[in-house]
C-alpha positions as YAML, in Angstrom:
chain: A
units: angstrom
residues:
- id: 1
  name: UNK
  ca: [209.97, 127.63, 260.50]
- id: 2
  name: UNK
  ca: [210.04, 124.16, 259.12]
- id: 3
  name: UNK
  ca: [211.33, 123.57, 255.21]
- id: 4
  name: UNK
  ca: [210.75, 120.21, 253.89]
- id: 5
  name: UNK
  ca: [213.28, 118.92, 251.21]
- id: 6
  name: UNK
  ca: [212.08, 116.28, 249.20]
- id: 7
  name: UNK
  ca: [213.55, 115.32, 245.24]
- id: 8
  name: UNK
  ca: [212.28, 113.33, 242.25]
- id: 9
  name: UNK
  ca: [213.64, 109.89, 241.92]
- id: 10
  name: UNK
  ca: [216.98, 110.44, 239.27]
- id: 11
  name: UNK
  ca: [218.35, 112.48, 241.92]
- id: 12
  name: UNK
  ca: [219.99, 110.13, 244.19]
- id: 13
  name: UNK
  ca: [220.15, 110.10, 247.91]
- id: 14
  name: UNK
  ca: [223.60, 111.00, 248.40]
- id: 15
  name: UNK
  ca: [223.75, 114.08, 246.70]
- id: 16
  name: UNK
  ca: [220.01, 114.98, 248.70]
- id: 17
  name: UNK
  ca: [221.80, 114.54, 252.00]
- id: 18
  name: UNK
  ca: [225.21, 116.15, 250.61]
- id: 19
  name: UNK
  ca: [222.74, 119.22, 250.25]
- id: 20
  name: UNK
  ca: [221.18, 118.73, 254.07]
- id: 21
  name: UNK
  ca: [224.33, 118.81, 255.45]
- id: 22
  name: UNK
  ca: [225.17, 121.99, 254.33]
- id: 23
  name: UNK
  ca: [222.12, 123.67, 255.33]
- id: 24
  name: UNK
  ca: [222.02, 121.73, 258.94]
- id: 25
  name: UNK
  ca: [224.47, 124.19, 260.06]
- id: 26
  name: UNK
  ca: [224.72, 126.68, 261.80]
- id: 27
  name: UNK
  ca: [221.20, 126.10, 263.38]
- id: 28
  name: UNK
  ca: [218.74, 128.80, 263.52]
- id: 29
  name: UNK
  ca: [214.92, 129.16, 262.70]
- id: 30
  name: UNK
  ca: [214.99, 127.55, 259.46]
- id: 31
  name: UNK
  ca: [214.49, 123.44, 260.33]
- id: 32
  name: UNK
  ca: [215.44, 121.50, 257.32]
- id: 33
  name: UNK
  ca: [213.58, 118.22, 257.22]
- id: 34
  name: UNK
  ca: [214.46, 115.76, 255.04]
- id: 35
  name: UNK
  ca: [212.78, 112.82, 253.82]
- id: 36
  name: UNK
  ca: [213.44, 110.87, 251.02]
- id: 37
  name: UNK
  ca: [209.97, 110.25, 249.77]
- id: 38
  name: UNK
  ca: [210.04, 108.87, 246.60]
- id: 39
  name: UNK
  ca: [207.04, 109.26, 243.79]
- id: 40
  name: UNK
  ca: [206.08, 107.18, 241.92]
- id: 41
  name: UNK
  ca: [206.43, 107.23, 238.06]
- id: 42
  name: UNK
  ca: [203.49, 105.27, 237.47]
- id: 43
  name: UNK
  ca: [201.22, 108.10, 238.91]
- id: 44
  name: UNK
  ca: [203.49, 110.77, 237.43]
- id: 45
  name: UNK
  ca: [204.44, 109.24, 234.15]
- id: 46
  name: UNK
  ca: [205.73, 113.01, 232.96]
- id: 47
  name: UNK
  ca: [208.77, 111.98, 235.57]
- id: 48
  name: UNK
  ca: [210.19, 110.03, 232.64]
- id: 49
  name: UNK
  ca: [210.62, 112.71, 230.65]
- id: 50
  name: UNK
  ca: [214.08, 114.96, 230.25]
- id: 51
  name: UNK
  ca: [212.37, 118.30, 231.05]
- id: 52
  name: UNK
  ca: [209.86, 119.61, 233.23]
- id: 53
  name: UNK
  ca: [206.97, 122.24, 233.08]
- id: 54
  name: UNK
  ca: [206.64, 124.04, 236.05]
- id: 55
  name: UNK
  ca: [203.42, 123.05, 236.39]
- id: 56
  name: UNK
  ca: [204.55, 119.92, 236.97]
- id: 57
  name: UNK
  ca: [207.36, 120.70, 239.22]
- id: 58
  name: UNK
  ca: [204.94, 122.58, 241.47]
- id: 59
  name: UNK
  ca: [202.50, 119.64, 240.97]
- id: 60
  name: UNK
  ca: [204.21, 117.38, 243.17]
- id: 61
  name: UNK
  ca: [204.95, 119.95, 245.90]
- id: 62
  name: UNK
  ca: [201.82, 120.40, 245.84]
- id: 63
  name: UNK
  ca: [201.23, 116.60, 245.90]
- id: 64
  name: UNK
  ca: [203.47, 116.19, 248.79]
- id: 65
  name: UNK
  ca: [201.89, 119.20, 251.23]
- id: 66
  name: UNK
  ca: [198.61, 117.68, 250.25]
- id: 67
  name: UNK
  ca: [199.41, 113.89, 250.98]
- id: 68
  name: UNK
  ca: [201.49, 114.60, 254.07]
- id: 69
  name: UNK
  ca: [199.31, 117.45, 255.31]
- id: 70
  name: UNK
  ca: [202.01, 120.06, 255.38]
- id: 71
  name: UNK
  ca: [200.70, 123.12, 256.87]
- id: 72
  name: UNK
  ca: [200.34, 126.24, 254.62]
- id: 73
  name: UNK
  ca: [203.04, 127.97, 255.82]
- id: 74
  name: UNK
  ca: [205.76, 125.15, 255.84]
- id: 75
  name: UNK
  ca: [207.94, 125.57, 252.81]
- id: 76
  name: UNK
  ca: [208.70, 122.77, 250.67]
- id: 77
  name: UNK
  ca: [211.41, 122.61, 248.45]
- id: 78
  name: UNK
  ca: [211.73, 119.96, 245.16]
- id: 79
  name: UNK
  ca: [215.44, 119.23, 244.47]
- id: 80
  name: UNK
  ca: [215.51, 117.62, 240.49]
- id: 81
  name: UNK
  ca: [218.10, 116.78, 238.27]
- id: 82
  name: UNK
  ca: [215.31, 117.40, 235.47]
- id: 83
  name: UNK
  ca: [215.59, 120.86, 233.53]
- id: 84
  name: UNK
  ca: [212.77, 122.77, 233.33]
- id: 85
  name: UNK
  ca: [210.99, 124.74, 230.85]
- id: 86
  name: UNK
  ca: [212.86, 127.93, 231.00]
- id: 87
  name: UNK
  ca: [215.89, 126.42, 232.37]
- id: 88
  name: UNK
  ca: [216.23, 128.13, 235.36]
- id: 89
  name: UNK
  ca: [218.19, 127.69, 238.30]
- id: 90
  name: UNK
  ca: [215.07, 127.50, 240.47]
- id: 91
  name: UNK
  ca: [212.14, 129.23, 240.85]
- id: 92
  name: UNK
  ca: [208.88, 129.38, 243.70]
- id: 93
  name: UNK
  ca: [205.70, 129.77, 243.08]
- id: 94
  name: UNK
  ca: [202.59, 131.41, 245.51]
- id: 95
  name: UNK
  ca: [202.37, 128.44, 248.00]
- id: 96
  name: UNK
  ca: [205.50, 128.47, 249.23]
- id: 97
  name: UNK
  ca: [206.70, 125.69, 247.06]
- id: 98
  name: UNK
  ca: [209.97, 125.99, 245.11]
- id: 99
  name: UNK
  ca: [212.26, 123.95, 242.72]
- id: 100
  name: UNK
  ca: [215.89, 123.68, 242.35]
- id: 101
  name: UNK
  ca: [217.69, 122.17, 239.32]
- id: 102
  name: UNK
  ca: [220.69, 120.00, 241.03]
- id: 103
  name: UNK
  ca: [222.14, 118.86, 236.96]
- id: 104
  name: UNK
  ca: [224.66, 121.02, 234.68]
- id: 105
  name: UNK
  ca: [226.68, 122.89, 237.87]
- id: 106
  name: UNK
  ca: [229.50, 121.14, 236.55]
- id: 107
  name: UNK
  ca: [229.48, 123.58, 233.67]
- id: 108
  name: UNK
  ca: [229.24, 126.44, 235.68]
- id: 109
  name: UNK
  ca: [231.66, 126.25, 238.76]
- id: 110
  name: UNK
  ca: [234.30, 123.88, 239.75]
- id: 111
  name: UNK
  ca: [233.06, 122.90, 243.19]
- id: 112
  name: UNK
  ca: [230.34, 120.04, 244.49]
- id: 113
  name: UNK
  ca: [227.30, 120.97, 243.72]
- id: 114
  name: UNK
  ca: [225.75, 120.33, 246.96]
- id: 115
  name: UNK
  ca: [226.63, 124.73, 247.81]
- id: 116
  name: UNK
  ca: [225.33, 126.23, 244.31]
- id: 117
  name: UNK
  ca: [222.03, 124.02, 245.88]
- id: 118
  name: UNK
  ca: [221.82, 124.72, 248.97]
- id: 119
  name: UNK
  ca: [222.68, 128.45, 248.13]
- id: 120
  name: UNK
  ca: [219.89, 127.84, 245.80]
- id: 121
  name: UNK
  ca: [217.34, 126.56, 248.63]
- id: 122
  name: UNK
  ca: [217.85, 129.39, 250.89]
- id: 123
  name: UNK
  ca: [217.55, 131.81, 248.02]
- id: 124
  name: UNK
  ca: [214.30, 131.31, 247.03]
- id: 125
  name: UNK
  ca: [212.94, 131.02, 250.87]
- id: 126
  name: UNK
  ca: [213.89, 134.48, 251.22]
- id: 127
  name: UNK
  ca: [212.21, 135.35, 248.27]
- id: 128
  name: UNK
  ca: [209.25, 134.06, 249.27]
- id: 129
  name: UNK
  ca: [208.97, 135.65, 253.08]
- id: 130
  name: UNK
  ca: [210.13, 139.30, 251.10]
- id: 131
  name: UNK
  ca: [207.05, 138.94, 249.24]
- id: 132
  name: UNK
  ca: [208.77, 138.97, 245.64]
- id: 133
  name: UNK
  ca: [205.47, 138.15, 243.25]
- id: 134
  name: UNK
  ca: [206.27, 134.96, 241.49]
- id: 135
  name: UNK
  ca: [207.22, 135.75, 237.58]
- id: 136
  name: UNK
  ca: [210.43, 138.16, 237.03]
- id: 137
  name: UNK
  ca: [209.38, 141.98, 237.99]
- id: 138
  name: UNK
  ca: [212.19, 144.51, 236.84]
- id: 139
  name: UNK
  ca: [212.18, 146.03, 240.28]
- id: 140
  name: UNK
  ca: [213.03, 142.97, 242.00]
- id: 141
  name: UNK
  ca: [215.82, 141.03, 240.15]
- id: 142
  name: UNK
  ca: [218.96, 142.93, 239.74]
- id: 143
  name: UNK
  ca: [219.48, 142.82, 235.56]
- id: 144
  name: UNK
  ca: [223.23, 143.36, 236.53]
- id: 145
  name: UNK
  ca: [225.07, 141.28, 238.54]
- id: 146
  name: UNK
  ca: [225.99, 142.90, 241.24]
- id: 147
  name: UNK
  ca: [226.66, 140.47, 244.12]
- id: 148
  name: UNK
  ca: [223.46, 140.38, 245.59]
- id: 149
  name: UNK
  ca: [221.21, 136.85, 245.90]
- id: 150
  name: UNK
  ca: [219.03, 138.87, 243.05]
- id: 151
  name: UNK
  ca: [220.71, 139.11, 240.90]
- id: 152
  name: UNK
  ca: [219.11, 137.59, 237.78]
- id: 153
  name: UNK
  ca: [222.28, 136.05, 235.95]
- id: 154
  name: UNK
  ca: [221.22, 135.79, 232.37]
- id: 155
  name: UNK
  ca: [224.40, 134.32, 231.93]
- id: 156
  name: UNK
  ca: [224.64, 131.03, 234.16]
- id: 157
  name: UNK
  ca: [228.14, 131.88, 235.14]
- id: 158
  name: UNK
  ca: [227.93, 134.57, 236.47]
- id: 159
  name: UNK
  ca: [226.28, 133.13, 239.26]
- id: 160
  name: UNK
  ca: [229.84, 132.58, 240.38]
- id: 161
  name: UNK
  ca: [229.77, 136.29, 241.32]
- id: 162
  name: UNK
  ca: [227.09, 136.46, 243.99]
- id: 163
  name: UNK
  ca: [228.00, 132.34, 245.59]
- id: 164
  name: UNK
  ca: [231.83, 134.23, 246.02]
- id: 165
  name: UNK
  ca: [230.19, 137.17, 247.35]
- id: 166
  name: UNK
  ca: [227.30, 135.69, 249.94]
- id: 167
  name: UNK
  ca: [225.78, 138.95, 249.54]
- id: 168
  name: UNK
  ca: [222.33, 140.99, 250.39]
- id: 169
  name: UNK
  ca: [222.40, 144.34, 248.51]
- id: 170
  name: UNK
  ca: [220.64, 146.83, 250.95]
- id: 171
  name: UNK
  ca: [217.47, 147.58, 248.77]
- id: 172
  name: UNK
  ca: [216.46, 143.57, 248.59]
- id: 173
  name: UNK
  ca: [217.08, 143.90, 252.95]
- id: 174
  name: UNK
  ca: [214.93, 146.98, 253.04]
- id: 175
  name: UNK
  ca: [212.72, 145.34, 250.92]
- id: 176
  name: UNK
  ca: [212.95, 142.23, 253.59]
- id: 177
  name: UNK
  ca: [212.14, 145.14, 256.52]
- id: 178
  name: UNK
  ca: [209.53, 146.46, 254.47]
- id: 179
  name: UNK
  ca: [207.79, 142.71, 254.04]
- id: 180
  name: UNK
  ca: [208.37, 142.73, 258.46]
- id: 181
  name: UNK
  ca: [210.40, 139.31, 257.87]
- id: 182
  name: UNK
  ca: [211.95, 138.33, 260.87]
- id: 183
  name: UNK
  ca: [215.65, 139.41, 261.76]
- id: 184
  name: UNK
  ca: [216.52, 136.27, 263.04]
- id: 185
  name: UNK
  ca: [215.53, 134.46, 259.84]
- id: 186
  name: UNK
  ca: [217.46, 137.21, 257.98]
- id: 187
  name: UNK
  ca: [220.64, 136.39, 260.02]
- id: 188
  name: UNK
  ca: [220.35, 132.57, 259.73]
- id: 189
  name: UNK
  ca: [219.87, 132.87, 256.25]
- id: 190
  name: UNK
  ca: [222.86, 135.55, 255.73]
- id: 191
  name: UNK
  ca: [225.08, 132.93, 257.95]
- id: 192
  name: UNK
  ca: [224.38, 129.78, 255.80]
- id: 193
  name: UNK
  ca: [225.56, 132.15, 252.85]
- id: 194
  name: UNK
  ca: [228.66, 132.59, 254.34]
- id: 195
  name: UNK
  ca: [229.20, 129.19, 255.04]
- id: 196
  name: UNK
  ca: [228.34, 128.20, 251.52]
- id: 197
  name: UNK
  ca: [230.87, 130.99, 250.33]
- id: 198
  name: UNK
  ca: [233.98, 129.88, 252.61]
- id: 199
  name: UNK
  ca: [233.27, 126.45, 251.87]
- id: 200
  name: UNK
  ca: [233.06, 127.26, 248.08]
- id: 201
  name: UNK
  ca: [236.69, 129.37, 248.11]
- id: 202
  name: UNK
  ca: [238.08, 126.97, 249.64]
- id: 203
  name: UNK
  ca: [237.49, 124.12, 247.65]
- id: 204
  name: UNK
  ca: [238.42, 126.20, 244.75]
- id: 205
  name: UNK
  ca: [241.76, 127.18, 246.36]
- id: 206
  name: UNK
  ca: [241.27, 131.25, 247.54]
- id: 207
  name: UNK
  ca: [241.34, 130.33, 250.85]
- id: 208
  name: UNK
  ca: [244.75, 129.19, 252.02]
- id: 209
  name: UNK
  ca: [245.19, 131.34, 255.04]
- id: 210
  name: UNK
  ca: [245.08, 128.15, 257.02]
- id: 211
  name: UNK
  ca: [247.66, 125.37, 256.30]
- id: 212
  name: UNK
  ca: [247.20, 121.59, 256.87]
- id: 213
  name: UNK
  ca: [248.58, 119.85, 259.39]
- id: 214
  name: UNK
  ca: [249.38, 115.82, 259.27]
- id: 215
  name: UNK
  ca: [247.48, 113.11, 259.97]
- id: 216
  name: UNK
  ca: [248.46, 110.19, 261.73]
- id: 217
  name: UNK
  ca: [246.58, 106.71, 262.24]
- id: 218
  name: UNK
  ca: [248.58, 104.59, 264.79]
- id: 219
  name: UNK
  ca: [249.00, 101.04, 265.03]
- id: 220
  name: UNK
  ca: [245.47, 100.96, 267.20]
- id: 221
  name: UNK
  ca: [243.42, 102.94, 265.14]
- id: 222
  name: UNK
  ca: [243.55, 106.16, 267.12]
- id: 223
  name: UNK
  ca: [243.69, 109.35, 264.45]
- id: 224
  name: UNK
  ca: [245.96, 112.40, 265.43]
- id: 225
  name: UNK
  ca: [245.36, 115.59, 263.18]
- id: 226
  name: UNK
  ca: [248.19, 117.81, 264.44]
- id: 227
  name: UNK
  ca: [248.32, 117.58, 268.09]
- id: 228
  name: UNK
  ca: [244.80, 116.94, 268.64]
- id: 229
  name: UNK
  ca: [242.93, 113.52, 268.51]
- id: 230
  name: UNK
  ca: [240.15, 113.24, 266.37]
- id: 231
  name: UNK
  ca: [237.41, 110.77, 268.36]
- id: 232
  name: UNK
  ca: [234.78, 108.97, 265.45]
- id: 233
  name: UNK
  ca: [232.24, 106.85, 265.87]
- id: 234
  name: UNK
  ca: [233.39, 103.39, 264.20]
- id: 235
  name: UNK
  ca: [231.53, 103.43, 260.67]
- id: 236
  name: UNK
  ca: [232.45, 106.58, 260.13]
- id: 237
  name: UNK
  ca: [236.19, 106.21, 261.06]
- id: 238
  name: UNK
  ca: [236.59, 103.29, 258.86]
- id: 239
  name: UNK
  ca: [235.12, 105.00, 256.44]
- id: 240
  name: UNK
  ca: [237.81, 107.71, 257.24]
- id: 241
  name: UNK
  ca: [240.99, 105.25, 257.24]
- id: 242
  name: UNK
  ca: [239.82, 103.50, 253.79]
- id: 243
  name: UNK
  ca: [239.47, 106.92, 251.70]
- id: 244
  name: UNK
  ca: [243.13, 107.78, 253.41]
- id: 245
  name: UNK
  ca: [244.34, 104.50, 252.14]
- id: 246
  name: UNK
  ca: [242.76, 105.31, 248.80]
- id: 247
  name: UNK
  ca: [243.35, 109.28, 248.61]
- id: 248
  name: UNK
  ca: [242.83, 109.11, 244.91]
- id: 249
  name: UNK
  ca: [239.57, 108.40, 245.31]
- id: 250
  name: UNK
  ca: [236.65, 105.51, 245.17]
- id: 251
  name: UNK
  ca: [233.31, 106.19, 243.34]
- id: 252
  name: UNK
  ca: [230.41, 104.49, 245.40]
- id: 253
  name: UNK
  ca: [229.50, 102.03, 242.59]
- id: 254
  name: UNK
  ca: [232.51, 100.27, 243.28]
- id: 255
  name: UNK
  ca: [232.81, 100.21, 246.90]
- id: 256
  name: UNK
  ca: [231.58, 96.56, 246.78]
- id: 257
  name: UNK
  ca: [234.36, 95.64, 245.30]
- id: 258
  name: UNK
  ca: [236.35, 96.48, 248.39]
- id: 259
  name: UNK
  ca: [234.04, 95.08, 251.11]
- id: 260
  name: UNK
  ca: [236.58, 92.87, 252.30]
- id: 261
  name: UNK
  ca: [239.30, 95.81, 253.37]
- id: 262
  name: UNK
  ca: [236.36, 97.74, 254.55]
- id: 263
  name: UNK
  ca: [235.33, 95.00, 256.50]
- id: 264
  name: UNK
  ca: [238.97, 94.28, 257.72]
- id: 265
  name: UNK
  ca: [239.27, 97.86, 259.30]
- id: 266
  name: UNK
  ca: [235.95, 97.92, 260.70]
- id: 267
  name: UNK
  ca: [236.69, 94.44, 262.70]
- id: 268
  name: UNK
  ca: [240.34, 95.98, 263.35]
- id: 269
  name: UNK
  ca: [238.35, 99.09, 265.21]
- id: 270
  name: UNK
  ca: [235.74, 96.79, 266.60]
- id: 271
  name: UNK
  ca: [236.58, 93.27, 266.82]
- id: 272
  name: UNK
  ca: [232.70, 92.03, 267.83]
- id: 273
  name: UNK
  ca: [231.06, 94.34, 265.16]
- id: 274
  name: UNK
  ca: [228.71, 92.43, 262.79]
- id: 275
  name: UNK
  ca: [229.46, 92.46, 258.57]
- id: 276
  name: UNK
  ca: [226.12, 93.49, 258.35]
- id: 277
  name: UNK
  ca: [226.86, 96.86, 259.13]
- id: 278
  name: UNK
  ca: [229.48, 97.05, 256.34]
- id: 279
  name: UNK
  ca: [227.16, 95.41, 254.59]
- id: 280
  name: UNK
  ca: [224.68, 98.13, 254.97]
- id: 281
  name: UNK
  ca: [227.49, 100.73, 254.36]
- id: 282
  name: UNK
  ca: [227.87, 99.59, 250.76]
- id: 283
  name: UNK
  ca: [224.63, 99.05, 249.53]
- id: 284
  name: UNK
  ca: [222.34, 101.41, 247.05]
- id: 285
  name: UNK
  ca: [220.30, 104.33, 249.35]
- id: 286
  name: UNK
  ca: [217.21, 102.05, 248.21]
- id: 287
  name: UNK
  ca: [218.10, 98.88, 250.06]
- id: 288
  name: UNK
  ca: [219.16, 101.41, 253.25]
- id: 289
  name: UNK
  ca: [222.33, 101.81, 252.33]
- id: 290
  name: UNK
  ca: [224.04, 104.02, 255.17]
- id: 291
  name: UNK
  ca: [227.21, 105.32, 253.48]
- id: 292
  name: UNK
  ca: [225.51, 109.17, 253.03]
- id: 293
  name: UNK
  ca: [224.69, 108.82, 256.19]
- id: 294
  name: UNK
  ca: [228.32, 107.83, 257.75]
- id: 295
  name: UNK
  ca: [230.11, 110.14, 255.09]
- id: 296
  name: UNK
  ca: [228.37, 113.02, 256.69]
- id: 297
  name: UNK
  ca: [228.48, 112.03, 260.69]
- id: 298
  name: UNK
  ca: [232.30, 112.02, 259.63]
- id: 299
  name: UNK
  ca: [232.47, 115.60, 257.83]
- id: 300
  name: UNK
  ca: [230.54, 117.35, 260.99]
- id: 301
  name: UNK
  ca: [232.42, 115.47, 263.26]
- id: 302
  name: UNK
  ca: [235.79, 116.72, 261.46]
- id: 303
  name: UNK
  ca: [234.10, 120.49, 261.84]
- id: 304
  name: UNK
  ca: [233.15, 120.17, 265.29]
- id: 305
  name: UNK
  ca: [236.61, 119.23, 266.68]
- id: 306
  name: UNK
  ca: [238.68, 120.97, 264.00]
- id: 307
  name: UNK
  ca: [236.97, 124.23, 262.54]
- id: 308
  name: UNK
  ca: [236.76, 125.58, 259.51]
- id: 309
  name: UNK
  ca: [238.81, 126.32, 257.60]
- id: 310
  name: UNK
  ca: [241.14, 123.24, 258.98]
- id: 311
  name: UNK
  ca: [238.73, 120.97, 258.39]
- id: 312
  name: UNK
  ca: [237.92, 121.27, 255.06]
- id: 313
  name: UNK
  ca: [241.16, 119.64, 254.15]
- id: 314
  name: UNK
  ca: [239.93, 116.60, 255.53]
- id: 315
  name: UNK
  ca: [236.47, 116.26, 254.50]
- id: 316
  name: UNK
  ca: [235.15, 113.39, 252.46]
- id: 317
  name: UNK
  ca: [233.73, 114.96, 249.47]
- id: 318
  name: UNK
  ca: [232.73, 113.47, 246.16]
- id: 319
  name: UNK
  ca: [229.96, 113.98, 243.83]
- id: 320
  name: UNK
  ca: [227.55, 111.53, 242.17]
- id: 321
  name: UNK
  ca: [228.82, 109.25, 239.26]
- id: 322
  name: UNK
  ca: [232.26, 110.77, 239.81]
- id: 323
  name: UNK
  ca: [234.75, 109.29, 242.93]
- id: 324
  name: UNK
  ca: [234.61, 110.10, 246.65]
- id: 325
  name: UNK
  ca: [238.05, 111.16, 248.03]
- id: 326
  name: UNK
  ca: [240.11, 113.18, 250.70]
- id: 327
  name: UNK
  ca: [241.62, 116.10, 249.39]
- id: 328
  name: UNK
  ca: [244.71, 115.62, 251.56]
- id: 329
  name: UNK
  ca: [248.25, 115.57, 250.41]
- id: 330
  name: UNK
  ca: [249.76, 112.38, 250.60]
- id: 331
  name: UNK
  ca: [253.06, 113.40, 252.39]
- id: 332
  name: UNK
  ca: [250.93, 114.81, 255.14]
- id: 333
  name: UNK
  ca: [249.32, 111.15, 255.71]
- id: 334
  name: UNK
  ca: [251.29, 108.62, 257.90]
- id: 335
  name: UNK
  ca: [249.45, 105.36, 258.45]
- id: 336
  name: UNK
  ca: [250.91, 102.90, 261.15]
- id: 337
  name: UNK
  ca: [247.44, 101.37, 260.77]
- id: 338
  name: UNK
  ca: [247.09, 97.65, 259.08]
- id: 339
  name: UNK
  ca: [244.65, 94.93, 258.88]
...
């Protein structure tokens, strides 16, 4: 079952891939396509403005399905840092077209905001294939917040409760039953909620069962997280070695300002390797910028050899506007490796 992702143009690429990575594992029926697309503000002039109606949020799924010929019963999904009407988290309508608001989670939890949305995304799908009517029916959202992806959270923190939690009560999964929805879906969806919540305590600090071990970059380039090697491709490792030479952190605006050490480690790793790739590494998602797209080869390549929890110690994380960094102690870093 194929979900299209698409966003309006203030919310910037990064952040939209930040939010694909998440969801692109564990795999499972739902297929998360992304694409970029960007509309133009000319044709939708009401894209200029602060807030959005619904109808216009729907509007350009609609839009999209119609110009791309999505099939009926592909979902797509509108990330937007635009608030809507009745400020809600997100919301779906009968098409199978949703919105999520990707601004304010700052305010509400202390975490990147890429797992409130992506918890968001997956919420709303499974609202959709349980047959919830579009509007807010007593007998579907949960008044009190209880835990359970229903829960209606008057109060915008307490949405805290139910990310922690990664919950289905069992009258919204008999409801799912009742709607035939298929188990498999059910048990994707109920995995990536997990995911989101271990992810989410950990960055916050509740999960510590799992200590970190130290990282080591020899002379050659070669990265040692305990005992094991971790093998990256070479953007993605340089990427790697600069962030542990800058653990406190580099917002993306001013990577520019240190092509030239980039560039050193990247010829260090790969003496015949052409500037243009740093170049490309650096520069704004509009001009093909490939830094989102490095940043996250690195994360799942960190999961894949280390695991989670471990892993999560050394992910690049970062949100937009603020820096990027690796949330590593600094005793725990040796570097042998210069340039």
């Amino acid at each position: 079952m194929k979900v299209h992702l698409i966003k309006t143009p203030e919310y910037d690429e990064i952040s939209y891939w930040d939010v694909l990575e998440v969801l692109a594992s564990p795999a499972g029926p739902l297929n998360f396509d992304a694409r970029a697309y960007e509309f133009n503000t000319a044709q939708f002039p009401f894209l200029k403005n602060k807030r959005l109606s619904w109808e216009d949020l729907f509007g350009l799924c609609s839009f999209y399905r119609k110009t791309f010929s999505i099939p009926s019963h592909d979902f797509i999904i509108l990330l937007t840092d635009l608030k809507n009407d009745l400020n809600f988290f997100s919301f779906y309508d009968e098409h199978r077209n949703a919105f999520v608001q990707t601004s304010g989670w700052e305010h509400i939890i202390n975490a990147p905001q890429k797992f409130p949305v992506a918890y968001q995304v997956v919420a709303n799908i499974l609202r959709i294939l349980m047959k919830m009517p579009p509007g807010l029916p007593d007998h579907w959202f949960h008044t009190y917040t209880i835990g359970c992806m229903n829960d209606l959270c008057a109060n915008k923190k307490e949405i805290i409760i139910k990310l922690r939690t990664g919950d289905i009560c069992n009258e919204c999964l008999c409801k799912m039953k009742e709607a035939r929805m298929d188990e498999e879906i059910i048990d994707h969806a109920i995995g990536l909620f997990e995911i989101i919540r271990k992810q989410l305590l950990f960055v916050q600090g509740f999960s510590r069962n799992i200590t970190p071990k130290t990282l080591t970059v020899d002379a050659s380039g070669m990265i040692m997280i305990g005992d094991k090697e971790i093998k990256l491709d070479y953007l993605p490792k340089t990427l790697f070695i600069f962030f542990l030479k800058h653990l406190d952190g580099v917002t993306f605006n001013d990577l520019p300002e240190f092509r030239a050490e980039l560039l050193a480690i990247y010829k260090t790793l790969r003496p015949g390797g052409s500037e243009r790739a740093i170049d490309n590494l650096i520069a704004h998602y509009l001009y093909e910028g490939t830094f989102s797209k490095n940043k996250n080869s690195l994360n799942k390549k960190l999961k894949a050899q280390l695991g989670e929890p471990l892993a999560g110690y050394y992910y690049l994380n970062g949100n937009r506007g603020e820096v990027f960094r690796i949330g590593i102690a600094t005793e725990l870093v040796h570097l042998d490796f210069h340039c």
